[in-house]
N, C-alpha and C positions, 0 to 999 in steps of 0.2 A: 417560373419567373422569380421569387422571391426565393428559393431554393438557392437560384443565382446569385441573387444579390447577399444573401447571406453568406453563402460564400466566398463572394469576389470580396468580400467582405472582412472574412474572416472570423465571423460572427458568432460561427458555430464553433470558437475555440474559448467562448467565454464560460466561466466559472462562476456560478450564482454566489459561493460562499464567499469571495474577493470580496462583496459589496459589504459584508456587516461583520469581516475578521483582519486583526492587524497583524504585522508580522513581532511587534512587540508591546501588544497588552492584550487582553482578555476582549472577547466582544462587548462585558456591559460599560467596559471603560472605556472601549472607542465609541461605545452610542451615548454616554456620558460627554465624552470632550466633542462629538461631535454635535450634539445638540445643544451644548455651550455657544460655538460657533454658527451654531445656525439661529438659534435666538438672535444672536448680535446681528448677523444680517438683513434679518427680517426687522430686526427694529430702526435700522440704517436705511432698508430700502423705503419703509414704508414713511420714516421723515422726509426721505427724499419727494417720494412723492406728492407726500404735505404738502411742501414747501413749493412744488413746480409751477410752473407759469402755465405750461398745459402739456398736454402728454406728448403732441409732437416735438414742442421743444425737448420735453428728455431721452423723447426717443431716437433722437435724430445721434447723439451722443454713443460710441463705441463703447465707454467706461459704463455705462448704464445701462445697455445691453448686456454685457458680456456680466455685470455685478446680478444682472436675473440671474444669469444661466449660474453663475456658483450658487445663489438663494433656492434655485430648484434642484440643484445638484445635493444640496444640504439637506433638505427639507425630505426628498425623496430617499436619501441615503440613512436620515433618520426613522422616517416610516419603514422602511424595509428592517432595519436594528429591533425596532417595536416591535411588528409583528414575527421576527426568529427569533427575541429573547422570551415573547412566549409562548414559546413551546417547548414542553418537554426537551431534554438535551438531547436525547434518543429518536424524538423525531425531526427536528431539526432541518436535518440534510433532508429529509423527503419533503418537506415543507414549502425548503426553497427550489424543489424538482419540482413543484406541481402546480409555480407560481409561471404564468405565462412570459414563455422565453424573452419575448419582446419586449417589455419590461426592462427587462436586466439586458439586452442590446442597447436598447438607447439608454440608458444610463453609462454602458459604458463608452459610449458614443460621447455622450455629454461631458462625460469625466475630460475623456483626450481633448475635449476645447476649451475646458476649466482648469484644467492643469499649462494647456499652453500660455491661455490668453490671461491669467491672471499671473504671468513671469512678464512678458509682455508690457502689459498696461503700466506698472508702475515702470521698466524702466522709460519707455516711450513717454511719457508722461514728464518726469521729474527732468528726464534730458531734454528734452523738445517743447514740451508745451506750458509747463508753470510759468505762469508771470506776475506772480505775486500778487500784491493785490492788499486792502485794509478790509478783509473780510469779517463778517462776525465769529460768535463763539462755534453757533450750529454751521454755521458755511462749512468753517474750519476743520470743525469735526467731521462733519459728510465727508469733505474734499479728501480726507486723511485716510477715512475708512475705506474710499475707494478707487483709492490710485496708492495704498501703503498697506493698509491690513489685509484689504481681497491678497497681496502677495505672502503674507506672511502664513493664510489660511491656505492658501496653493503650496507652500513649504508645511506647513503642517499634515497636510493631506499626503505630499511625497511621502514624507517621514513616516507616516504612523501607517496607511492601508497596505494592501497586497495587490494593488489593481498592475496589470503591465498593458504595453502599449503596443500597439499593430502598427508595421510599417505603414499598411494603407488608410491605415485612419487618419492620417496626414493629409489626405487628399478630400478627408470630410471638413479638417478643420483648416483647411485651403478656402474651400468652399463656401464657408458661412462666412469669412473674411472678406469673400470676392462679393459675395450677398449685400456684404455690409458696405460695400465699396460704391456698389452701384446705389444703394440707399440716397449715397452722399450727392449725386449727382440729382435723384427727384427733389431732395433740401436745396438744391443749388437752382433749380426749376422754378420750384415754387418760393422760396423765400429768399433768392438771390445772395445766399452766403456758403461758403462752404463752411463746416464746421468744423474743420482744423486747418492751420495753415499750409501746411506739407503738404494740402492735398489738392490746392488752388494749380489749376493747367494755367491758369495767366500768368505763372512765373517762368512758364517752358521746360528747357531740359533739364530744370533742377528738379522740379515739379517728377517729371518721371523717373530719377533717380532715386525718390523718396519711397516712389510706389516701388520698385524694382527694390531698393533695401528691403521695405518693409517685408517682401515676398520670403528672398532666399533670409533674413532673420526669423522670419515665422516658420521655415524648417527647418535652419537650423538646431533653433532651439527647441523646435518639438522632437527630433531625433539626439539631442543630446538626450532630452528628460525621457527617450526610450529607453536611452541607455542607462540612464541614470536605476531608471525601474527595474531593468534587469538584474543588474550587478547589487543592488537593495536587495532584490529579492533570495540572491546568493549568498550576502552576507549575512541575512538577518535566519537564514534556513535553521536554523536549529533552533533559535530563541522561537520562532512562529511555529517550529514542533512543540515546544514546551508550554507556551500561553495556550496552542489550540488543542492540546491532547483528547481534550476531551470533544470534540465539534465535526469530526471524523469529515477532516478536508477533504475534497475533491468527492465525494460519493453524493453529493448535488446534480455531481454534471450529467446529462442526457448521455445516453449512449451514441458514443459516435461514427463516424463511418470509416471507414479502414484506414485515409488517408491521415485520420487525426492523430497530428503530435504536437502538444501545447507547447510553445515555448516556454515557459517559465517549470518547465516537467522538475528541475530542483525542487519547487515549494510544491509537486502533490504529494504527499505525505500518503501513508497508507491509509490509513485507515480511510478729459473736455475740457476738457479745457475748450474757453470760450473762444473764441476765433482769434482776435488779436486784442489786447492792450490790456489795461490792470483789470481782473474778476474783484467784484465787489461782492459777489454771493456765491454759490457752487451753483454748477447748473451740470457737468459734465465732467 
């Protein structure tokens, strides 16, 4: 059963050493910039939560869901950096062979919904739901970090990792959207609001063109940013031979089964917004 799913999956085409090498700087530089960038989240999330009214109120919020899932995507991406830079250089690749597969699945599971949903969020956000508002200094800044720099950290992460994207993992990060959709309707149950406006059925068939956008935009732009990975990973091939010369890519992966052909086989190398009217504090 899980054989299956791994495979239907695609799962069994991931490459441990994607997780802690870039295609253009050395591994202690991308666990440098990346735990630059994960300090800042973690110190974002954790004002956030300071500052919240109570946890359903923030839970109830897409932008603060999905601001976890980069905080844990960072955070885990950073642990995994720490424990291969130390090791020997020569052990390395056996390091990340002998770390349990699953692991390095849902991470890269989590990537493909962090990389989609934080293109997303700001533009959905900045186009649809800002209303301005005489917020304070901390409001302003929360509101900033996460509906503007979770984007610029998802353009950062394009840029610098080696990770690529499976057709059907489109269908995972469907999935936690449709999760989150249905979320909004027990908010609508028990607290009698939706929490975005576009998402209210009492406006009718504007109401379902909203959802119906939101859908085919949420694969669009996750099969762009497939693309986008791909042709990255072409262009950058020789510079990501030169920074990982020494980190003997691809000799991590599990031995595969006859069927396996990575798609990215260039890079193996041999070796809330508040519901309506002015926000006076951030909540979402």
């Amino acid at each position: 059963m899980l054989e299956s799913i791994v495979r239907a999956l695609r799962l069994d085409r991931f490459e441990p050493d994607r997780i802690v090498t870039s295609n253009l700087v050395k591994p202690l530089t991308l666990a440098i910039l990346r735990g630059i960038t994960c300090l800042y989240t973690l110190i974002v999330i954790i004002s956030v939560w300071a500052t919240a009214k109570s946890f359903s109120g923030w839970a109830m919020f897409f932008t603060n869901e999905s601001y976890f899932g980069l905080t844990i995507y960072l955070v885990c991406s950073s642990i995994w950096s720490i424990g291969y830079l130390r090791q020997p250089v020569q052990e390395r690749a056996q390091w990340l062979k002998n770390r349990s597969p699953w692991w390095g699945w849902l991470h890269w599971l989590l990537y493909s919904t962090v990389i989609t949903y934080h293109i997303i969020v700001p533009i959905v956000y900045w186009t649809m739901l800002n209303v301005g508002g005489n917020m304070s200094a901390l409001a302003t800044w929360q509101n900033v970090s996460v509906h503007a720099i979770d984007g610029v950290f998802a353009i950062f992460e394009l840029i610098f990792n080696r990770h690529f994207l499976q057709p059907i993992h489109s269908v995972i990060v469907a999935a936690v959207m449709v999760l989150y959709m249905l979320l909004t309707f027990v908010v609508r149950s028990t607290k009698g609001i939706w929490v975005y406006p576009f998402l209210n059925w009492d406006r009718g068939a504007i109401c379902a063109a909203y959802y119906l956008g939101i859908a085919i935009g949420l694969f669009i732009i996750f099969f762009i940013l497939l693309i986008v990975h791909k042709y990255r990973n072409r262009w950058f091939a020789k510079r990501c031979a030169a920074v990982n010369a020494d980190q003997q890519l691809g000799a991590s992966q599990p031995q595969q089964p006859p069927y396996y052909d990575p798609e990215p086989a260039q890079n193996s190398y041999q070796l809330h917004s508040q519901p309506q009217g002015e926000k006076t504090e951030y909540e979402g």
